[in-house]
C-alpha positions in Angstrom: 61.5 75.3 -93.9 59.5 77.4 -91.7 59.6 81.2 -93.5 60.1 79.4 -97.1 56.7 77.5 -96.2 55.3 81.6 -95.5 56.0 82.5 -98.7 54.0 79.5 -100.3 51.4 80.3 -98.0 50.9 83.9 -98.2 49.5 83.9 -102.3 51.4 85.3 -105.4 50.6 88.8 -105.5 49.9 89.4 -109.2 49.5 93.1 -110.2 48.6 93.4 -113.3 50.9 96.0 -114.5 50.3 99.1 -116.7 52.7 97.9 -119.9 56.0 99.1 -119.3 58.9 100.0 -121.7 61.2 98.1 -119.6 58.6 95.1 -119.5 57.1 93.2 -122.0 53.5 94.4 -122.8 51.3 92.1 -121.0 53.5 92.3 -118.3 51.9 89.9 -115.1 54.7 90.7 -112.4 54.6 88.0 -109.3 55.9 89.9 -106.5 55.4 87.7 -102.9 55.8 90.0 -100.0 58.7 88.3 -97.2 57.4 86.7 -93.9 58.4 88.3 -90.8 62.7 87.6 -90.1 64.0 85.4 -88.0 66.3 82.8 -88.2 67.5 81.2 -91.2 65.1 78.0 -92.1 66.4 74.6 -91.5 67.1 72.9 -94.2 65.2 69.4 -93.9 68.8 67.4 -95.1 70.1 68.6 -91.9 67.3 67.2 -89.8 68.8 63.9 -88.6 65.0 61.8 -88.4 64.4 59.4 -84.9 64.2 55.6 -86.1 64.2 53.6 -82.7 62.4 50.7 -81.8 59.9 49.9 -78.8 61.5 48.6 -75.4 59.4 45.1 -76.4 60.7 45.4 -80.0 57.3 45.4 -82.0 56.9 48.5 -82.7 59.2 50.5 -84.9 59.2 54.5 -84.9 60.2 56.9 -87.4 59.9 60.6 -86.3 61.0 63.3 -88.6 61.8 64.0 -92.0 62.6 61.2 -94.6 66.0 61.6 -95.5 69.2 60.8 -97.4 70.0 57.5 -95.3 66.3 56.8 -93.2 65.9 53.8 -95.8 69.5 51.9 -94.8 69.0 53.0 -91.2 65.4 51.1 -90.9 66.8 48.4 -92.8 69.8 47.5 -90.5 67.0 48.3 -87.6 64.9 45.7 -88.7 67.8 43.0 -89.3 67.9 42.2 -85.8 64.2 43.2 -85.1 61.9 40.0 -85.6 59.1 41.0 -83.3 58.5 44.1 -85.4 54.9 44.0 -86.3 54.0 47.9 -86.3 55.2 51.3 -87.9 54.5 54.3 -86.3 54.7 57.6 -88.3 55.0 60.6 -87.8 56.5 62.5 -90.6 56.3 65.6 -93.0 57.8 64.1 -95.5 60.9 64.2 -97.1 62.7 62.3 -100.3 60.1 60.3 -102.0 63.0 57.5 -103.1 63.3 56.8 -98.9 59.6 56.7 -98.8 59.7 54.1 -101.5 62.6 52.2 -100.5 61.1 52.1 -96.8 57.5 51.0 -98.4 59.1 48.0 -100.0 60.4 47.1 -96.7 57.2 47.2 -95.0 55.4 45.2 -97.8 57.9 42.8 -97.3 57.6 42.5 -93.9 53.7 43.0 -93.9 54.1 45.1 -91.1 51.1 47.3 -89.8 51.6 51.0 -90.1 49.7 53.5 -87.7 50.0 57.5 -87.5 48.6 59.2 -84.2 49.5 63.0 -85.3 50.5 63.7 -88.9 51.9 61.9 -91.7 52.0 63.8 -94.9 53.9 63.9 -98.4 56.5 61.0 -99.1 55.5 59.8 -95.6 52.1 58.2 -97.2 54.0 56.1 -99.4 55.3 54.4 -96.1 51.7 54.6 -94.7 49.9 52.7 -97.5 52.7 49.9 -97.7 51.3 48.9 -94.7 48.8 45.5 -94.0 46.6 47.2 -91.7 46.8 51.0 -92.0 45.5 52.7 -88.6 44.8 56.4 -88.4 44.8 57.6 -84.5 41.7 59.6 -83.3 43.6 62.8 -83.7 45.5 61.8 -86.7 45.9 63.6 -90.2 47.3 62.2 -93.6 48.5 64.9 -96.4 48.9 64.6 -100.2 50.2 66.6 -102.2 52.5 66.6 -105.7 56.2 66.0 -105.4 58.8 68.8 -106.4 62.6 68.5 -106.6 64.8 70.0 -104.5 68.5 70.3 -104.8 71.0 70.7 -102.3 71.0 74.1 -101.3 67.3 74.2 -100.7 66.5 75.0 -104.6 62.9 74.0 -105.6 62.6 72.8 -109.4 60.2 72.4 -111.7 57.5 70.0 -110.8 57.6 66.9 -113.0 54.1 65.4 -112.6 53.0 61.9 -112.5 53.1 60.3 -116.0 50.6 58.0 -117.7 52.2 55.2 -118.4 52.3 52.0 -117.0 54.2 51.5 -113.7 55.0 48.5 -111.6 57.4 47.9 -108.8 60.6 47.1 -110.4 60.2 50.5 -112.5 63.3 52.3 -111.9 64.5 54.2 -114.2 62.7 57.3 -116.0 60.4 57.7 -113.0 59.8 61.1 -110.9 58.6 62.3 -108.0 55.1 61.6 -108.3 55.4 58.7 -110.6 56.7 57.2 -107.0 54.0 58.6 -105.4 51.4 57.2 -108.1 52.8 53.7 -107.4 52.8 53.6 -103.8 49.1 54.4 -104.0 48.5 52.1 -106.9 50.1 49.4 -105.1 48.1 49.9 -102.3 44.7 49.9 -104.0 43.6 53.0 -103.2 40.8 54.6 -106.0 42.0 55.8 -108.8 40.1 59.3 -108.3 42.0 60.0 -104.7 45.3 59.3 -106.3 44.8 61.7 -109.3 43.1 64.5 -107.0 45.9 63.9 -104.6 48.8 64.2 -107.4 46.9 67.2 -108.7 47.8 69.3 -105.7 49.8 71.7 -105.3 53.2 71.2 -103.3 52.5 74.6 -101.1 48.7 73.3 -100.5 48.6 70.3 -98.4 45.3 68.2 -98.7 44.2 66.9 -95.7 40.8 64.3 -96.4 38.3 63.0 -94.1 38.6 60.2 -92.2 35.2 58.9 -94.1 37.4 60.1 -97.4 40.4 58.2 -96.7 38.3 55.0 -95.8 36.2 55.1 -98.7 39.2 55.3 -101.1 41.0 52.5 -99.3 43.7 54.5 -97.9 43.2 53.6 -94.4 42.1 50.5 -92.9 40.6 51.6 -89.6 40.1 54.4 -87.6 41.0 54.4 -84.2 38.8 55.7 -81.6 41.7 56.0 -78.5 45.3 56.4 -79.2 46.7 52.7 -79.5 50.7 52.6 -79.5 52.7 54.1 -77.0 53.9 57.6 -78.1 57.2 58.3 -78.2 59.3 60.1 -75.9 59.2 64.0 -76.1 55.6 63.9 -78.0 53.0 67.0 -77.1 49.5 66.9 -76.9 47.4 69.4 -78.3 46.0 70.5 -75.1 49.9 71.2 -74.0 50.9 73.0 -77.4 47.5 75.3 -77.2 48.0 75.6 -73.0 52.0 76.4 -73.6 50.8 79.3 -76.7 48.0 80.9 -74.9 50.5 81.8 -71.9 52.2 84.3 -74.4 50.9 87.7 -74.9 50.3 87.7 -78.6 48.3 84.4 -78.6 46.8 85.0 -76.1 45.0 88.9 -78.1 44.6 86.4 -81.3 42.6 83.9 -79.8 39.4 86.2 -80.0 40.8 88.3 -82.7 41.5 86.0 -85.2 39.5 82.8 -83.5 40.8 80.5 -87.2 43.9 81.6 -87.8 44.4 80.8 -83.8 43.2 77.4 -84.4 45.3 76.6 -87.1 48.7 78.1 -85.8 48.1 75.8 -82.7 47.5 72.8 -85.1 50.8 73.8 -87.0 52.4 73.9 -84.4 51.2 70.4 -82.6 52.1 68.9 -85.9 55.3 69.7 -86.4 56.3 69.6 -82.6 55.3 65.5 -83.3 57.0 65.4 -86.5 60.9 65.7 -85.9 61.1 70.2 -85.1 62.0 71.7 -82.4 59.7 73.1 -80.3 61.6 76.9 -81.4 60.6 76.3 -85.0 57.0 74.3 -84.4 56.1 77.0 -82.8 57.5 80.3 -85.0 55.7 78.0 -87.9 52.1 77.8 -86.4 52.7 81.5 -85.2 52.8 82.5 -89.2 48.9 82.0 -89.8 48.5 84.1 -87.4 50.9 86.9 -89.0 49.3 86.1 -92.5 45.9 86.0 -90.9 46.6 89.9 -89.8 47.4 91.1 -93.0 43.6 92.0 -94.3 43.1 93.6 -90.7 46.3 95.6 -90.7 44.9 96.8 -94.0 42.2 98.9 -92.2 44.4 99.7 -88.9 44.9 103.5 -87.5 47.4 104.9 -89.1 49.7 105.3 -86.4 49.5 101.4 -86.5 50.3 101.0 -89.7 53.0 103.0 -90.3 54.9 101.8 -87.3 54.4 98.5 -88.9 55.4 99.4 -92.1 58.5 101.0 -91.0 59.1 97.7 -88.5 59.2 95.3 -92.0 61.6 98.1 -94.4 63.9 97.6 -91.1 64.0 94.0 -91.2 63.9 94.3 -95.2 66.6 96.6 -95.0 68.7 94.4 -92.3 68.3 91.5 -94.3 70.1 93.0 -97.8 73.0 94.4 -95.4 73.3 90.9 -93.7 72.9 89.0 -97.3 69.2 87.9 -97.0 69.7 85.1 -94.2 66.3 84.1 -93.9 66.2 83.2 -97.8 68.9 80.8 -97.5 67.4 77.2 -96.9 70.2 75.5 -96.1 71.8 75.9 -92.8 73.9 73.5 -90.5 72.2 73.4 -87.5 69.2 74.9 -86.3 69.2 74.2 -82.8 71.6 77.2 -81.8 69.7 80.7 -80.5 67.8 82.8 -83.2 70.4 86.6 -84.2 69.4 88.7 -81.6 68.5 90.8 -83.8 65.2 88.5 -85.4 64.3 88.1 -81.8 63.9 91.7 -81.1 62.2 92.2 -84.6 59.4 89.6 -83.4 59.7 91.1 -80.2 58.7 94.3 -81.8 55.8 92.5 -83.9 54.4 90.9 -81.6 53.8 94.3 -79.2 52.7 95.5 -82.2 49.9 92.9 -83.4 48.6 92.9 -79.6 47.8 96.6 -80.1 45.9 96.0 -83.6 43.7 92.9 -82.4 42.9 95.0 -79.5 42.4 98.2 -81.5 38.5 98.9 -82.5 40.0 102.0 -84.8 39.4 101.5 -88.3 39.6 103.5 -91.8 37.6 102.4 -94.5 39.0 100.0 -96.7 40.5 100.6 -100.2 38.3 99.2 -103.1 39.6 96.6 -105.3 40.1 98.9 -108.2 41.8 101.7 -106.0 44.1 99.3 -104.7 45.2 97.9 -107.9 45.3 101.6 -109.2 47.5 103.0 -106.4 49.8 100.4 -106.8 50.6 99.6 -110.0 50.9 103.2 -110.3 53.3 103.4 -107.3 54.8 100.2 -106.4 55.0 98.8 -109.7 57.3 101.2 -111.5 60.0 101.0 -108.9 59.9 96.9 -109.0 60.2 96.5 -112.7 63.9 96.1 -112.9 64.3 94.2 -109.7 61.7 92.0 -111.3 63.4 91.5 -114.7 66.7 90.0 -113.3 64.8 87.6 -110.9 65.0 84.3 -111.3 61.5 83.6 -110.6 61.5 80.0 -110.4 64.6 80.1 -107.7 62.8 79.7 -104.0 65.3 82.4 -102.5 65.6 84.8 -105.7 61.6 85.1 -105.1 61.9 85.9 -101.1 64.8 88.6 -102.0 62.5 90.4 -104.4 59.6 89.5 -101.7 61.8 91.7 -99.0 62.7 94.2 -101.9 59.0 95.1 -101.9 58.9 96.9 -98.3 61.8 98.7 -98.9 60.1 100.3 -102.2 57.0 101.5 -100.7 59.0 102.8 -97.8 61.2 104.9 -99.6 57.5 106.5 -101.4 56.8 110.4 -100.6 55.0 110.5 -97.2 51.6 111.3 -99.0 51.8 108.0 -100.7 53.6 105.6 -98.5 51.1 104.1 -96.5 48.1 104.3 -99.6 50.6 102.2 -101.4 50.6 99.9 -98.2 47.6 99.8 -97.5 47.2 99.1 -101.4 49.2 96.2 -100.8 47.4 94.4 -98.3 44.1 95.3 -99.9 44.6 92.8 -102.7 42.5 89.9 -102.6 45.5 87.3 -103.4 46.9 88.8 -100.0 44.1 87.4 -97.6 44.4 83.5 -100.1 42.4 84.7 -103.1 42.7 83.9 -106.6 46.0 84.8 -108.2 
């Protein structure tokens, strides 16, 4: 999920395109520029998650995603667990129909529930099934909607939460967020959290307050020391941010890019508690710090950029010959070595980022309406086509056309190849603007 999560996060790049005969007239063409390769994503369904019990038996654990059999595995779990009193989670989510199925189990049960790192998406419907909800002194709850995904890693439409009536014993006719609606409903939290927390979008994750959360009843408590024991193979944040800032490239962005730093070592403290390999927790927090670049690579040396530029039409280039790997969300096993070939490319991007954050060169940036000039004028034409036969509501149809991008402005005359780059990453939806 790691590069497919890149593509959410780095905004839809909207140029708004001189009319074109081969487009219609008010032509609005999407075009998402492609993360930096590596290895192919793993596909959540092949995440196996950690449900184990304590050595004293109260205290159940569920680490990882929720997936196609987490609900029968906690059930047979607690069969033959009566001391159970406490679930500890730490999730990113997964299928909401676990999450609901789990939920009912815990009601049941009137377990407690408790989250020391993160706990986000279908995970909160376990959360708030729980008698006493405790949220650890480090501890972080996301919402966001539901969106179907099939099973080669398709995303599809987003069927939001309906208005009608729900109760527990609604089955059939109920979607994604419907299930989400009634876990919260259930658990009594105000009506006004649950509808700003169904309102947001899937690739922007809402993390509230504490004082939020307890004010809209979706915690109990807040603790002010970690209470459970944590499970084995669990990372602090001192260890993540201690084990990043050893590395080269961390180490230049700290002081460069002082947020985006903050966040990558968040990212990857979350998801190195939350069922990923260290590998991937750590190329995922290392992405804000790639996306963070982007506006100050827009105003980089030349020499800079174009040796960045012609790093990313490689990889773009590599990718088409190899089939687009990294666009392909579902893979077997992700615990194998990265291609050689990705490792070197980061290799190469990392040397190269150290050199821009420690670069006081500049040129003066593009204005808005230069930017949007150059390229629709440049970039545009050559997309149009590639554009028309994408399939933009397919996940890895929009990441080939992402890749396709590099490779167009690279194959620009010299005199307009890095303008046109430049161009690119001058656009305010580039830095997280509006699109």
């Amino acid at each position: 999920m790691v590069f497919r999560s890149i593509l959410q996060v780095c905004a839809v790049v909207v140029l708004a395109a001189t009319p074109l005969a081969a487009a219609p007239s008010t032509a609005v063409i999407p075009i998402v520029p492609p993360p930096p390769p590596r290895a192919a994503p793993v596909s959540p369904t092949k995440v196996i998650p950690r449900i184990f019990l304590s050595p004293d038996g109260t205290i159940v654990y569920i680490i990882g995603a929720l997936m196609d059999d987490s609900f029968l595995r906690f059930d047979a779990l607690l069969l033959n667990a009566p001391r159970v009193r406490t679930v500890f989670l730490a999730s990113p989510g997964g299928l909401t129909i676990e999450g609901r199925l789990i939920s009912a189990l815990v009601r049941k049960r009137q377990l407690d529930t408790y989250v020391e790192n993160y706990c986000a998406s279908a995970c909160t419907q376990v959360f708030v099934a729980g008698r006493q909800r405790t949220l650890g002194p480090d501890g972080e709850l996301g919402f966001h909607q539901a969106i179907g995904v099939d099973n080669s890693g398709e995303t599809s439409a987003i069927a939001t939460a309906s208005s009608r009536h729900l109760s527990p014993l609604t089955v059939f006719g109920i979607n994604g967020n419907d299930t989400l609606r009634l876990a919260y409903e259930q658990a009594g939290i105000e009506p006004p959290f649950v509808t700003k927390a169904l309102a947001r979008k899937h690739e922007d994750m809402w993390l509230p307050a504490a004082a939020e959360l307890t004010a809209a009843k979706v915690i109990t408590r807040r603790a002010e020391r970690s209470e459970l024991a944590l499970p084995e193979g669990s990372r602090s944040r001192a260890e993540i941010a201690a084990m990043l800032e050893s590395q080269p490239m961390w180490r230049a962005a700290k002081p460069a890019l002082p947020a985006a730093y903050a966040e990558g070592v968040k990212d990857a403290w979350r998801r190195a508690n939350t069922g990923s390999g260290l590998d991937e927790a750590v190329s995922s927090g290392r992405a804000a710090i790639v996306v963070a670049a982007w506006p100050l690579l827009a105003v980089s040396s030349d020499p800079i950029l174009d040796r960045m530029l012609a790093l990313y039409a490689g990889s773009a280039r590599d990718q088409r010959l190899r089939g687009y790997p990294m666009c392909k969300e579902a893979v077997e096993d992700g615990s194998g070595p990265a291609d050689p070939r990705d490792r070197k490319f980061e290799a190469s991007e990392d040397q190269l980022l150290i050199e821009l954050f420690g670069s006081q060169e500049r040129v003066k940036p593009l204005g808005l309406a230069d930017a949007r000039k150059t390229f629709d004028r440049d970039v545009v034409p050559k997309m149009v086509q590639s554009y028309l036969a994408t399939d933009l509501k397919s996940t890895s149809a929009s990441c080939r056309l992402g890749f396709k991008i590099f490779e167009a402005i690279d194959e620009l005359p010299a005199k307009k190849r890095l303008k046109a780059y430049r161009a690119l990453l001058s656009l305010p939806e580039m830095a997280g603007g509006p699109v």
